[in-house]
C-alpha angles and dihedrals in degrees: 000000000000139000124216091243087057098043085048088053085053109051086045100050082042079064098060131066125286092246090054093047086060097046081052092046095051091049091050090049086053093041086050093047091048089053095051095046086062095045093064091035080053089050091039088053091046093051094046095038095091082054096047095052089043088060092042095060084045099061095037091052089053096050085039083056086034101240095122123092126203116265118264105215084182089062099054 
């Protein structure tokens, strides 16, 4: 099942060259990939964003109680 945006991508990819077609087609497959790479980093977020503010309050609360130390980068 179609929708009419993709039936109009269509028609107007159907007018060009077939190289080009093909250029179109292979940065639609990239675009889509790339869509779908942030979906499941979107999903992935949701599901770990109780544990990150939990951590967060963590962290706040020690240097709050001053038991935290700043990061050596140097260290890591």
């Amino acid at each position: 099942m179609s929708s009419n945006a993709i039936a109009t991508v269509i028609k107007m990819m159907e007018s060009l060259p077939e190289d080009t077609q093909n250029r179109v087609a292979e940065h639609l497959r990239e675009y889509i990939l790339d869509l779908e790479d942030e979906l499941k980093w979107d999903k992935t977020f949701a599901k770990t964003q109780s544990k990150l503010s939990a951590a967060a309050k963590r962290a706040r609360q020690q240097i709050a109680e001053g038991l935290a130390e700043p990061m050596d980068y140097d260290k890591l």
